[in-house]
N, C-alpha and C positions, 0 to 999 in steps of 0.2 A: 576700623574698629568701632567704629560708631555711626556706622550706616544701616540701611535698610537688609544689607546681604547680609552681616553677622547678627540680626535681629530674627531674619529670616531661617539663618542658619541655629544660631538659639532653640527657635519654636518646634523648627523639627525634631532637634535633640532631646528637649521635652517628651514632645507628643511622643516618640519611642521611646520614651524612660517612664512615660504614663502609660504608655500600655505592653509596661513590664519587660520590654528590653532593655538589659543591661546597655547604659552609653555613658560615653565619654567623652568629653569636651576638654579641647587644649588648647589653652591661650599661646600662640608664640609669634614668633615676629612681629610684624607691628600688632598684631592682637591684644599685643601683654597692654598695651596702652588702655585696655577698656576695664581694667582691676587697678589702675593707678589714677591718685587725683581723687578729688568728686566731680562728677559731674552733672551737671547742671543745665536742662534744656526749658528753655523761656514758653514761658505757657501757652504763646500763641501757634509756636513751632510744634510742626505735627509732627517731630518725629520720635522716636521709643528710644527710653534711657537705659540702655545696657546693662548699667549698672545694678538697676533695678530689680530687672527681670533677674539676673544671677542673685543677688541678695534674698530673694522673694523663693527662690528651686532648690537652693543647697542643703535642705531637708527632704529635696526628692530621694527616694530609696536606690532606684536603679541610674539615678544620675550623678555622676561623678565629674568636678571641676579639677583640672590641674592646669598649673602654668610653668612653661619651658623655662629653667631658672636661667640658662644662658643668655638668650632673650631679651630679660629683664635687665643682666651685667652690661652685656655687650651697648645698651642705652642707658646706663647710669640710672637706673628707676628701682622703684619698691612697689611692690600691692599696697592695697590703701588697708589701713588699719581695719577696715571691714571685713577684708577678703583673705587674713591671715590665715584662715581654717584650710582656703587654699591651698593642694600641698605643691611645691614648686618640685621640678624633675628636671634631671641632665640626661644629659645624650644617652649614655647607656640605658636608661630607665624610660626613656620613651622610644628607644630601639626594643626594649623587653613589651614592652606595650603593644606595639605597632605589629611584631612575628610571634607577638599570642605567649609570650616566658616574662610576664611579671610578676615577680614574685609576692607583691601584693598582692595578685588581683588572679585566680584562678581561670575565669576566663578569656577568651583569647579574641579578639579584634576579627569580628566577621564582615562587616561592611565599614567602610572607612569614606568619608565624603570632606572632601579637601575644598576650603570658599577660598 
């Protein structure tokens, strides 16, 4: 959750939410761990604070943040007070996501990339 693949997997999601495809990003499994806490990477360490980069996009138009609320139970955690806008989803609603019927969201799930 704080390595270079889900930094990697981030910027793709961007760059396709920047050039106007609809995407979606789901924090779950140990994912949920990169919206809980602060975190804090020491200035000489090269690597990219997660946290950041999502605080910094969640006013992108075609990018949309959700986290698997089960996820979050099944480890005893919360999102960090930052990331409350966050909307957290259960099973059924990221099964509605995932086979294109969610009833928020009109569009339906054409490429899906699993890190």
């Amino acid at each position: 959750y704080g390595t270079e693949w889900a930094f990697g997997g981030l910027s793709l999601a961007l760059a396709a939410a920047m050039d106007g495809m609809p995407t979606t990003v789901i924090f779950i499994e140990q994912g949920v761990y990169a919206l809980c806490g602060t975190h804090e990477i020491p200035e000489n360490d090269k690597v990219f604070n997660i946290q950041e980069m999502v605080a910094a996009t969640t006013d992108v138009p075609a990018l949309r943040y959700l986290v698997h609320a089960p996820s979050l139970r099944e480890r005893g955690i919360a999102v960090s007070e930052q990331f409350s806008m966050i909307r957290q989803v259960q099973n059924h609603e990221l099964a509605g996501i995932l086979w294109g019927n969610d009833p928020d969201d009109a569009r339906s799930a054409t490429r899906m990339i699993f890190f």
